[in-house]
C-alpha positions as CSV (number, residue, x, y, z in Angstrom):
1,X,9.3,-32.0,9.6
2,X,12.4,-32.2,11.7
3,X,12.1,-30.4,14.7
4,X,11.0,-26.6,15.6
5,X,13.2,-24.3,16.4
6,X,12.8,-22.8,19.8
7,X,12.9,-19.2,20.0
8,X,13.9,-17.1,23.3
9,X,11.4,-14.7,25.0
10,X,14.4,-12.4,24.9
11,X,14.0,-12.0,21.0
12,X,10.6,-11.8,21.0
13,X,10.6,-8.9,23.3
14,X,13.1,-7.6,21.5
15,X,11.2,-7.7,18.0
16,X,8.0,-5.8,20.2
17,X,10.0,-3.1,21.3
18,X,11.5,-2.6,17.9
19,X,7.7,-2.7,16.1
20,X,6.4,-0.7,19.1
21,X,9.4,2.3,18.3
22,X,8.5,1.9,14.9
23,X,5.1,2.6,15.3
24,X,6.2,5.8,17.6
25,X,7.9,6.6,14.4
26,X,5.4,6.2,12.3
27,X,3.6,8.6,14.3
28,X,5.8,10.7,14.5
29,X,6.6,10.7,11.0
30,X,2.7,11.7,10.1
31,X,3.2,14.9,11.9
32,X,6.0,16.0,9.2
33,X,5.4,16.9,5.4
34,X,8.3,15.2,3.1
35,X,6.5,16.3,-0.1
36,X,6.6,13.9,-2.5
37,X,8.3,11.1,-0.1
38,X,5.4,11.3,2.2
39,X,4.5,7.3,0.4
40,X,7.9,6.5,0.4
41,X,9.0,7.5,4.3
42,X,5.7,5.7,5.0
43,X,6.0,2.4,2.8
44,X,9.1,2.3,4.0
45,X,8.2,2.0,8.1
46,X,5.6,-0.4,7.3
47,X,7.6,-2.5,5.3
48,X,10.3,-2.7,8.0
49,X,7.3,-3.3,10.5
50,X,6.2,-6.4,7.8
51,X,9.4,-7.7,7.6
52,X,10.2,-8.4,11.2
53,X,6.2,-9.7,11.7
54,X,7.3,-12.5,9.0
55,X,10.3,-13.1,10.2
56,X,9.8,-13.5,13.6
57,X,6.0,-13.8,14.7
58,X,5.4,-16.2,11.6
59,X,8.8,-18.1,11.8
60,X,9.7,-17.3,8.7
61,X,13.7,-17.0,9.9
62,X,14.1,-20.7,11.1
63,X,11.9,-22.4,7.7
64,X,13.2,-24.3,4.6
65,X,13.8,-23.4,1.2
66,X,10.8,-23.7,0.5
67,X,9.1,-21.2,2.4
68,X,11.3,-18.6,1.4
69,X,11.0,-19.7,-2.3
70,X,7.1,-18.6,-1.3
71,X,7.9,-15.3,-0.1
72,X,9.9,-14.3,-3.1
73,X,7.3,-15.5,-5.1
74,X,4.8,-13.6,-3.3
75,X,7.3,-9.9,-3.4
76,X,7.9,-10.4,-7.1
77,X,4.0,-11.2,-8.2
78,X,3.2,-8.4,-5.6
79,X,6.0,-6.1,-8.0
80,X,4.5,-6.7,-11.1
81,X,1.2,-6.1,-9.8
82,X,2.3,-2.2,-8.5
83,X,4.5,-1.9,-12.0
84,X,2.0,-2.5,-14.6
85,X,-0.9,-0.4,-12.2
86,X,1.8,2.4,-11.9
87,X,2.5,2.0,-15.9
88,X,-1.3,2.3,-16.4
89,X,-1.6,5.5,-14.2
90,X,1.4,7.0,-15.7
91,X,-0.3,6.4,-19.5
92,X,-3.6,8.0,-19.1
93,X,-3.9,11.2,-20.3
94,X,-5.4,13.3,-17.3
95,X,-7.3,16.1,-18.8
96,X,-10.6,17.0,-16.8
97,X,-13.9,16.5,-18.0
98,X,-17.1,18.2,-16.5
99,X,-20.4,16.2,-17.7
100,X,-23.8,17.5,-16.8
């Protein structure tokens, strides 16, 4: 290890006051019905909220290669994992069955 990188308060108050308006969206979001993009507008806010927790909070910004070689690792594996469940959903045939 070479050094650490020394981050200002300035940016750290910054990236809080960006996660705390996006959870005041978030909130604000859950009061309105998108249809069908209710997951999406959702996933989409907590994703941004992710992102800046990595970057910043867990110094993900100012690390090697190989760090970020671990995170892609981590999206892509977490990609095939939602794929092949949504390709498994998609395939069943959903008739409904009473028993009993």
């Amino acid at each position: 290890m070479s050094g650490h990188h020394i981050v200002p308060v300035r940016v750290y108050l910054g990236i809080f006051g960006a996660l705390c308006i996006l959870t005041v969206i978030t909130v604000a979001a859950a009061q309105f019905d998108f249809g069908p993009l209710n997951n999406l507008v959702a996933l989409g806010i907590a994703i941004t909220k992710a992102t800046l927790v990595v970057l910043y909070f867990m110094h993900a910004r100012y690390s090697g290669k190989l760090t970020a070689l671990v995170i892609a690792a981590s999206a892509a594996f977490l990609f095939i994992l939602v794929f092949l469940t949504l390709t498994d959903y998609v395939s069943r045939s959903w008739t409904l069955t009473l028993t009993g």
